[in-house]
N, C-alpha and C positions, 0 to 999 in steps of 0.2 A: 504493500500500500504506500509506503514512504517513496518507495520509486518510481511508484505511476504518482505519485505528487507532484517528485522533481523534474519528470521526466514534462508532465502538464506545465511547471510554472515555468520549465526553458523554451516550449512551448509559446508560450505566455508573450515571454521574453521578446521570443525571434519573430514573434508575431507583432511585438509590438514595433521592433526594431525594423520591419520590412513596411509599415505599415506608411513610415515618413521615410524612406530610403531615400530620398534626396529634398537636402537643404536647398530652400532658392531664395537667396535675399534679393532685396528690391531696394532700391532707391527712388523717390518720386518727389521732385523737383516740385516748391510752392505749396499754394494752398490746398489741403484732401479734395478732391471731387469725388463726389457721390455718385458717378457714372463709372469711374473707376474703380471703386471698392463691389458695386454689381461686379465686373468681370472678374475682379480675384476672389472673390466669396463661391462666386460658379465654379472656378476653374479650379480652387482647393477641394472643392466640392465632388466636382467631376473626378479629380485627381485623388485619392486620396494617399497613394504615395511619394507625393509631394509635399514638401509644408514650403509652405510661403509665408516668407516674411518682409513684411511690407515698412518700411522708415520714410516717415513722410518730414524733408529739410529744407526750412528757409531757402528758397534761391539766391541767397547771398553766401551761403556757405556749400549748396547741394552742389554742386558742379564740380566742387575746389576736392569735397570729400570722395566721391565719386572716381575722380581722375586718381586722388595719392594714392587709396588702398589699390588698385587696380598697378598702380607703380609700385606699389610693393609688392606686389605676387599674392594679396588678400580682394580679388576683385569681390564685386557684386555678381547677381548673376545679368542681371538686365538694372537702368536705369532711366527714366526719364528727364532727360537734358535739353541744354538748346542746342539747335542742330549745328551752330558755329564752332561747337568743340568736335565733331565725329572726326574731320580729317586729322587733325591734331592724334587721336587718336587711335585711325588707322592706320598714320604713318607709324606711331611707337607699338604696332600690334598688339594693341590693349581689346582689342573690338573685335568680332566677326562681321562679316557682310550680311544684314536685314536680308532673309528669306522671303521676299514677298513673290508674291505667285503670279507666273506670267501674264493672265487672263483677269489680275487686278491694273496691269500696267496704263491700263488706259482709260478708265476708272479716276483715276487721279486728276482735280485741275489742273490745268496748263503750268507747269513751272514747278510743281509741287514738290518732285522726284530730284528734282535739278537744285535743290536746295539741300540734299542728303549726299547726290551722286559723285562719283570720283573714280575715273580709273573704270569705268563701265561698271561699277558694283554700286549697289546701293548699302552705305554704312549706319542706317537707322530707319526705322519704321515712321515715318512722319505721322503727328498724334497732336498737333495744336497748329492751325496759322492763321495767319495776321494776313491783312491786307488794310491799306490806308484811306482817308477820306477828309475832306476837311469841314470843320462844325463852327457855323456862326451865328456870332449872337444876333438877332432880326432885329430886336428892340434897339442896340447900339448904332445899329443900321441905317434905321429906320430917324432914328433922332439926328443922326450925319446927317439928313435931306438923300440917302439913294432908296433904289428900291431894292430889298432885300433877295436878289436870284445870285447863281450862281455864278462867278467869277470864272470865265472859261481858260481867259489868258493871265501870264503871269503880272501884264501890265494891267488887267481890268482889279486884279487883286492889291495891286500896288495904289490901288485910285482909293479902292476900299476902303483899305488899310489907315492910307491916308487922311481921307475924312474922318472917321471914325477917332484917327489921335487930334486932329487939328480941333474938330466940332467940342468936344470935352475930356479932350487932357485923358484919355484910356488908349492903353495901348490898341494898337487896331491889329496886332497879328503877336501870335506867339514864338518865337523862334528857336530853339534849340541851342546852345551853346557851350556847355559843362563839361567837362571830359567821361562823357558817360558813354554806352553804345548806344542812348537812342538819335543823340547829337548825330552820329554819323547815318541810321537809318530815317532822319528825318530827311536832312541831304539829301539820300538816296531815292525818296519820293519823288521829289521835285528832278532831281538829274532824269532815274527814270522818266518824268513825264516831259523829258524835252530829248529823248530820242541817245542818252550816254548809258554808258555802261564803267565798268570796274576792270573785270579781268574777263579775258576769252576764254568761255567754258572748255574750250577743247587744247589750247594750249598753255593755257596759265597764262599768256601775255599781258603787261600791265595795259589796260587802257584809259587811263583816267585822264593822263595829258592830253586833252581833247577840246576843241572849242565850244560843245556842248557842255562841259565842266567849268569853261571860264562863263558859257552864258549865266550857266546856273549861280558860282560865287558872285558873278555881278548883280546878279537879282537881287540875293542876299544885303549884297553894300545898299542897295537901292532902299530894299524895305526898311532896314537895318533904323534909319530917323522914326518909322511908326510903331515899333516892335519895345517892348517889355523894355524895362531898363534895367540895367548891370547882364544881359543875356547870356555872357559866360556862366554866370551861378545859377542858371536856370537847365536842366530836364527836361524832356515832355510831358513825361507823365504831371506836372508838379504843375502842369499849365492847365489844367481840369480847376484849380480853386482858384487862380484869376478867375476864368471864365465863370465861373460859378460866382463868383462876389462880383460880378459886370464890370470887372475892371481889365478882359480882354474881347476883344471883338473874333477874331479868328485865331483856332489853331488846328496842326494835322493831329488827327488819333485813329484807334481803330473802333470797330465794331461797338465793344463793350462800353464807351466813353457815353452815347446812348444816356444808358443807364444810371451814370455816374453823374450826369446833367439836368435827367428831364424834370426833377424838381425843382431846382434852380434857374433853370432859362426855360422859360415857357414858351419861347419863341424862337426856337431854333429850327435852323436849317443845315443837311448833310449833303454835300454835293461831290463830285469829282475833283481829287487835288486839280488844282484848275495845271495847264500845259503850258511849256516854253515854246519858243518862236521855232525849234529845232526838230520837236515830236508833239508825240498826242498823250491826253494823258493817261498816267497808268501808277502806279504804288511799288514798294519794295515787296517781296513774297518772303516773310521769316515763316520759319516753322521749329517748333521744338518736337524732341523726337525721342523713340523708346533705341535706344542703343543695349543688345546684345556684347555681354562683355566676353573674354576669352577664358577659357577655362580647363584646369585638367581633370579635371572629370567630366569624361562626355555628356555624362547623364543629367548634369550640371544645366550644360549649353543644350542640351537639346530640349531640355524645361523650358528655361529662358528664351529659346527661340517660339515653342508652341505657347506660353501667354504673353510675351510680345505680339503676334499674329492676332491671340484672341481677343487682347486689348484694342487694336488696330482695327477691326474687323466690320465690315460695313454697317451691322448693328450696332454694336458699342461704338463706334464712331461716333454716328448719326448721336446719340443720345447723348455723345458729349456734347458735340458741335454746339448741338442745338440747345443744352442748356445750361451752356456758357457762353453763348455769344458768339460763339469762336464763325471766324471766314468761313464756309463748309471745303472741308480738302478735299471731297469725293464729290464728283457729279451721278448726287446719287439717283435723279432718274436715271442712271444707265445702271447701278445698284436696283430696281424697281422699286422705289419709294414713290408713290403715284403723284403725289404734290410735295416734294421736298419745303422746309420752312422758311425755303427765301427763295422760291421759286412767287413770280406776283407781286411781289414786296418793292417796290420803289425803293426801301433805305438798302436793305440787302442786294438789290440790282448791283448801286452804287461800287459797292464793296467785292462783289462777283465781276462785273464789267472789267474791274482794274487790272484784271489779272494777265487777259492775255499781251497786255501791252507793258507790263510789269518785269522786274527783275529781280532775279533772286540775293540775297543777305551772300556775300561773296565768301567763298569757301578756302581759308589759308589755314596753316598748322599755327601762325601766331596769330589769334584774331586780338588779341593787346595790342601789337603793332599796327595789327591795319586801322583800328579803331584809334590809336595816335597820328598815323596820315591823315584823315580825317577830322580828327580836333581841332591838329595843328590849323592846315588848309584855314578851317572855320572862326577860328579864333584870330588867327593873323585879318582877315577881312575886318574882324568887329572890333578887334582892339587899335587895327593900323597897324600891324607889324607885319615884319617879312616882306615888305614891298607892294608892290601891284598886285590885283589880280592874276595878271599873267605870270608875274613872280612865284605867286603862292601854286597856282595850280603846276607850271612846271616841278616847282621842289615837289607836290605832292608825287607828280610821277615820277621820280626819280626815286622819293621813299618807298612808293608802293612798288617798285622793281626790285628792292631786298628783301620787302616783305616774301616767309615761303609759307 
């Protein structure tokens, strides 16, 4: 009897022991969403020799922790990051190549893929994007003596702007200037919508020494008298509580800004970054992304790659998308979602439209450095240094040719 005991509670044991045979830690960048905890709750579910464990980290620290333990030979199994760290990452073989399934490839909006892609592999499952718009206040507008529509060209914005600071002493446009990264993807809105680019997706070539670059830092000088004062110590995100105290007339934001407004400006309007003399217009395409990390246990990574996919996955997509705000990454009538949530939608058009004239957040192993070409560039305009325009945009190409 003692040993059909022992013989049951090793039993017991090996039973219990097979039951979680693989550990899969997670990292998830920001605030919990509730569409996200639905598919790990299914999939532990589904799974049950799996345990998942989930660490949900400030994004001021998620990215930094993410990357060291992975440099230490302690990866995670999967993470959710922004997609401006994956090359960084593929280059140091910290990553596997995102398994997405050929018959999803086109599925994706225009650009989406191209935001991840490198080397013909895709290095993360794209799982949050942004596309840009700009939000102005009517009533500030409206008391300037114009009529509140939208500002199609960079110069009808400049008139805007204009009125708006002359009429009563508020800034009339928001601008970006801080050494932050969205300083550099505001830029890139406006560059985007006058027809420039960064780098040649297919040869890394620097392109930024371009006259489409000097159109755009001239704009910048231009608006530069109607725009927020001291605009180095300024963000974008930070430009939401001007606008909201009506002490700004226009800034660019994304999707969610909406939300964060419509109690405070009762009289807004969202229209197309308005376009340079150069192109039409169109927005940056960031997206943040579920990255597969490298691992020696196969059983590890091949976890990590089946709830990446089931994260990713046109249902669980859809239900983040949509109830966060987010750009939708899939066209998901071709997923058959019968009326997708911004299908119809005037504000949401806005936001879908930009995309195919759009460019993607530029893909280098130091995005610090590229994000200081960019500072710099921006800051020499607003403070007077570094020269000319033409000065500033040449040195920027000449930095962005070290940048790798």
């Amino acid at each position: 009897m003692k040993y059909t005991k022992t013989l049951l509670l090793v039993a017991a044991l090996m039973g219990g022991t097979a039951a979680h045979a693989t550990d899969l830690s997670v990292i998830l960048c920001g605030d919990p969403r509730p569409a996200d905890k639905v598919v790990t709750d299914k999939f532990q579910a589904d799974n049950p020799d799996i345990k998942v464990n989930v660490e949900q980290v400030p994004w001021g620290t998620c990215q930094d922790k993410a990357m060291t333990l992975a440099a230490a030979g302690n990866p995670v199994g999967l993470a959710y990051i922004g997609s401006r760290t994956l090359l960084k990452l593929s280059k140091e073989d910290l990553i596997v190549p995102a398994e997405i399934a050929p018959d999803m490839v086109d599925k994706y909006q225009p650009g989406v893929l191209k935001t991840v892609s490198s080397g013909g592999k895709y290095w993360g499952y794209p799982h949050a994007f942004s596309t840009k718009a700009l939000y102005i206040n009517c009533d500030l507008v409206v008391k300037a003596g114009l009529e509140c529509k939208a500002p199609e060209t960079w110069a009808d914005m400049i008139a805007m702007a204009k009125a708006i600071k002359e009429k009563d002493n508020v800034a009339g446009i928001g601008i970006a200037g801080k050494d932050f990264d969205n300083t550099m993807h505001m830029f890139l809105d406006f560059l985007y919508s006058n027809g420039g680019a960064v780098l040649n997706s297919d040869t890394g070539e620097a392109l930024l020494d371009s006259p489409q670059t000097r159109e755009t830092l001239q704009m910048y000088k231009d608006i530069l008298p109607y725009a927020e004062e001291g605009p180095t110590a300024w963000e974008r995100d930070q430009m939401k509580d001007l606008f909201n105290d009506q002490k700004l007339g226009m800034y660019v934001s994304g999707p969610w800004a909406r939300g964060q407004s419509k109690d405070a400006v009762k009289n807004m309007l969202v229209v197309p970054v308005p376009h340079g003399p150069s192109g039409k217009s169109g927005t940056i395409l960031i997206t943040d992304s579920i990255a597969v990390f490298k691992q020696k246990d196969p059983a590890v990574q091949a976890a990590a790659q089946k709830l990446a996919a089931a994260m990713t996955s046109g249902d669980a997509q859809y239900d983040l998308d949509q109830s966060w705000g987010l750009t939708p990454i899939f066209q998901y009538e071709k997923l058959g979602v019968a009326k997708p949530f911004y299908m119809d939608d005037p504000f949401w058009k806005i936001f879908v439209d930009g995309i195919s004239t759009g460019g993607p957040e530029p893909m280098v192993t130091d995005f610090k450095s590229l994000q200081g070409v960019f500072t710099t560039m921006i800051q020499g305009v607003m403070l007077g240094e570094g020269g000319s325009v033409d000065d500033l945009v040449k040195q920027a190409g000449v930095d962005l040719a070290d940048v790798k």
